[in-house]
C-alpha angles and dihedrals in degrees: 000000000000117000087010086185084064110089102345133078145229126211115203126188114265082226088088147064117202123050104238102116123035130204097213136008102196110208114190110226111192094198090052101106128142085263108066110099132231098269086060078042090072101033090075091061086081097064081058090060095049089049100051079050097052099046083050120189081317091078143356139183129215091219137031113206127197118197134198143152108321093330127082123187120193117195111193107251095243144002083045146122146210088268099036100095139105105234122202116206137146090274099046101048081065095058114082094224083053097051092040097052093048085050088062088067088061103111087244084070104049121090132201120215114203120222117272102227087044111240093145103261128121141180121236104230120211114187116250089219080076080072093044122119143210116236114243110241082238092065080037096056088049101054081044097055088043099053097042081047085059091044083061105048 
């Protein structure tokens, strides 16, 4: 992650003026393909925690992106995990959750609270619905067999 402005980008809201929060840092990850599996998936985490130490208290972003060939994973910045990320890959642009929570990064969808004491400061605000997932019809059949196993007993 050393000298993270060479080479990466930051996207910032047009809602605001100055540049001291971002919305995204993209970090291009050339291992990052619809093939790499979700073990490789959370390694990557670790380049999010390596990037919020390096910014220090002088900057932050609210998402970290990875992208790759044909496949793009955001972690949110901070208050996340390893598996709390929203993960675009051929099979998941075609899923509607998965359109519509990329589509609350969109700058439309980010809101900006102002400091209450009004010095000026704010706090860029991502929803936390960008991170939600959809259940895999595995964990579904077995909350299904369970339940119709109580309604047995």
């Amino acid at each position: 992650m050393e000298n993270f402005f060479l080479g990466q980008g930051i996207f910032f809201s047009d809602k605001i003026e100055d540049k001291k929060q971002g919305v995204i840092a993209a970090i291009p990850e050339e291992t990052l393909t619809n093939e790499t599996n979700t073990a490789g998936i959370r390694k990557l985490y670790q380049g999010v925690r390596d990037l919020t130490t390096e910014f220090g208290i002088s900057f932050s972003v609210k998402v970290v992106a990875f992208v790759g060939d044909r496949r793009g994973d955001f972690f949110p910045a901070t208050g996340g995990n390893r598996d709390t990320r929203l993960d675009m890959n051929l099979d998941t642009i075609q899923k509607d959750l998965y359109i519509t929570n990329l589509d609350l990064l969109k700058g439309k969808n980010i809101e900006i609270e102002a400091d209450e004491f009004g010095f000026g400061d704010y706090e860029i605000k991502v929803s936390d619905d960008v991170f939600r997932k959809e259940l895999t019809s595995h964990f579904l059949t077995v909350v299904d067999f369970y339940e119709s196993v109580k309604n047995v007993v």
